[in-house]
Wavefront OBJ file of the C-alpha trace (Angstrom):
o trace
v 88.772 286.332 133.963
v 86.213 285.722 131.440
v 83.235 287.035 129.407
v 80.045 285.765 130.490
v 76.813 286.472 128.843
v 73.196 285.731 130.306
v 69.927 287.848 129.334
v 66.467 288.142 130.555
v 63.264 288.619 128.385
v 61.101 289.062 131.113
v 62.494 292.409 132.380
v 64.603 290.515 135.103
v 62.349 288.258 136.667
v 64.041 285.760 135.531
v 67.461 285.443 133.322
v 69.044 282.557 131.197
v 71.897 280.697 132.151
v 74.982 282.537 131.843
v 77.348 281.636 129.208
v 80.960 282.005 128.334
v 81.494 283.529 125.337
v 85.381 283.847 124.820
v 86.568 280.511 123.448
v 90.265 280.265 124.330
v 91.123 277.289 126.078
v 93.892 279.117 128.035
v 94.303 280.699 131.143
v 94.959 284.656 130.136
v 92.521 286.914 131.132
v 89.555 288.872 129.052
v 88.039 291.988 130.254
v 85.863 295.088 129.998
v 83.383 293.850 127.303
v 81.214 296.358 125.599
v 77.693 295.018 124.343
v 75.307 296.308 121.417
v 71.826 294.896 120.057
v 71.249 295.866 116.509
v 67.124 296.885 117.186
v 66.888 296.344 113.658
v 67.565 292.324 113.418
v 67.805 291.766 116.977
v 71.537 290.551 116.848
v 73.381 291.037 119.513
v 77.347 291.910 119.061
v 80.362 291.956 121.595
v 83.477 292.859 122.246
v 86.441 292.719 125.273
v 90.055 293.276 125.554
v 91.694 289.539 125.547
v 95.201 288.486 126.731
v 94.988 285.252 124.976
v 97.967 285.607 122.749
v 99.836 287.365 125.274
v 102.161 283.801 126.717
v 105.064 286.136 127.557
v 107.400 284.150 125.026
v 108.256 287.857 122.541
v 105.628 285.905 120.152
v 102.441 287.190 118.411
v 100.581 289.200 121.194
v 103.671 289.644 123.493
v 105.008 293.511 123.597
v 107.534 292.685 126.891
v 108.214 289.040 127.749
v 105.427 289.156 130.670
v 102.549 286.686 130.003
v 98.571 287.990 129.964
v 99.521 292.093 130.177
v 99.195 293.017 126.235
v 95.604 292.970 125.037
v 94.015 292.836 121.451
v 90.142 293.492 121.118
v 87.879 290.505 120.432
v 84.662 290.105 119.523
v 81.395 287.306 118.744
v 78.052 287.622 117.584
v 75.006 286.421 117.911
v 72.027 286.302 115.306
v 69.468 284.657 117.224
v 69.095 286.809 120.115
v 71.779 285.434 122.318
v 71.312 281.833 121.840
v 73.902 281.199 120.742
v 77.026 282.791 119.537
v 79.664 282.973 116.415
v 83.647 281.577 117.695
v 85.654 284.257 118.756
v 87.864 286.239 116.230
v 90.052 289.161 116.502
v 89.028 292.869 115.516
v 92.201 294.877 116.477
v 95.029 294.949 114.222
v 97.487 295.673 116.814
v 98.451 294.502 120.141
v 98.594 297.003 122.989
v 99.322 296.914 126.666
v 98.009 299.728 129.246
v 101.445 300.284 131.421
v 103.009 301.715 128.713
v 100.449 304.440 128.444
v 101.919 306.008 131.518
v 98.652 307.346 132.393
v 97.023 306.425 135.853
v 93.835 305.426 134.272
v 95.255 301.917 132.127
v 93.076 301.299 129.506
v 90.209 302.972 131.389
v 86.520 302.381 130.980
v 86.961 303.094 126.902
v 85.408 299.952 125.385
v 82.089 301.080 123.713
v 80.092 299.014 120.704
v 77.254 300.290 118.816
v 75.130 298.230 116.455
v 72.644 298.785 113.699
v 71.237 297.439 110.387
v 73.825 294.384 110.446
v 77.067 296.835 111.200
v 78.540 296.179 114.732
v 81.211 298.903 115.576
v 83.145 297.595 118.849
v 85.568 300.967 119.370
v 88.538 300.814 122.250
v 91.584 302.566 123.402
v 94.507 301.408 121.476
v 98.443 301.934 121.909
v 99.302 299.219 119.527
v 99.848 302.323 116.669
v 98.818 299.142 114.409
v 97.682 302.105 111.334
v 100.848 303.854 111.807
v 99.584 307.755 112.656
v 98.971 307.444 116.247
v 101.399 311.083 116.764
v 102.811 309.644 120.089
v 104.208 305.856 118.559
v 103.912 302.668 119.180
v 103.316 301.761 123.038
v 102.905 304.922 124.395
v 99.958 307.413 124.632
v 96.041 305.742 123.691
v 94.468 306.642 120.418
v 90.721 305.688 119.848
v 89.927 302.903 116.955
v 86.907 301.020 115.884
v 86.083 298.426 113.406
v 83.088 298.063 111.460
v 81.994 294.629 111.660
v 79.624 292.957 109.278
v 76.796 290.307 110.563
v 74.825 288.631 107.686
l 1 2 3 4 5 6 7 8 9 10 11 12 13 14 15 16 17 18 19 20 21 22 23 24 25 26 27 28 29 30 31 32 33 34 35 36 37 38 39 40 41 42 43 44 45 46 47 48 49 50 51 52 53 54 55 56 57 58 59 60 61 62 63 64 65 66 67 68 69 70 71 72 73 74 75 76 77 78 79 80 81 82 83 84 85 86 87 88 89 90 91 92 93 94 95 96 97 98 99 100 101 102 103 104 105 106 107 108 109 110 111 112 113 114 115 116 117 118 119 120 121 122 123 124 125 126 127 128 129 130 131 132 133 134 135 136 137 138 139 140 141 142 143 144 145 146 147 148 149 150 151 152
């Protein structure tokens, strides 16, 4: 799975092409993006959950030895409107991966963004305990982060 972004300035009549916007080369899936437009500058930010580093090897990105299941949030800009886009780089500190929640709902529908005056803040459910006082560890219960991003 990937992120694909395509917007209309005609109120949906019609609608650019759709583009990718995460950059791996790999196969590992991305998901649940969350999109903001600063209405200040008219930049557009987003973010999505990406199993990119997550080759199953115990590496950087692995939690279990199972390729594409541990996540790390992701994110690219753009400053023209959505023409075109800043490469990919990572927000999260922490790698996380939704089984070990044992919760029902996985990572959920918890990936919001919000954007203004050149500050995009992507925020997501995180087990990664990557800032060490999430009260139920590392890998376990979700804790909600965010990132304050700044786009010149």
């Amino acid at each position: 799975m990937d992120i694909m972004f395509q917007y209309s300035d005609d109120n949906g009549t019609t609608w650019s092409p759709a583009v990718g916007l995460n950059d791996d080369t790999g196969t590992n899936s991305q998901v649940n993006p969350a999109i903001a437009v600063d209405q200040a500058t008219g930049s557009v930010g987003v973010s999505w959950y990406d199993a990119r580093n997550d080759q199953g090897n115990g590496g950087f990105g692995d939690t279990n030895g199972i390729p594409n299941d541990d996540v790390q949030i992701w994110a690219t800009f753009s400053t023209d409107g959505g023409v075109t886009f800043v490469p990919n780089f990572q927000v999260s500190a922490g790698t996380s991966n939704s089984a070990d929640t044992e919760s029902s709902f996985d990572f959920g529908d918890y990936t919001h963004a919000a954007f203004q005056s050149g500050s995009f803040y992507p925020a997501w459910s995180d087990n990664s305990n990557s800032t060490g006082d999430n009260p139920d560890g590392t890998l376990h219960q979700l804790d909600l982060y965010t990132a304050k991003i700044t786009v010149p």
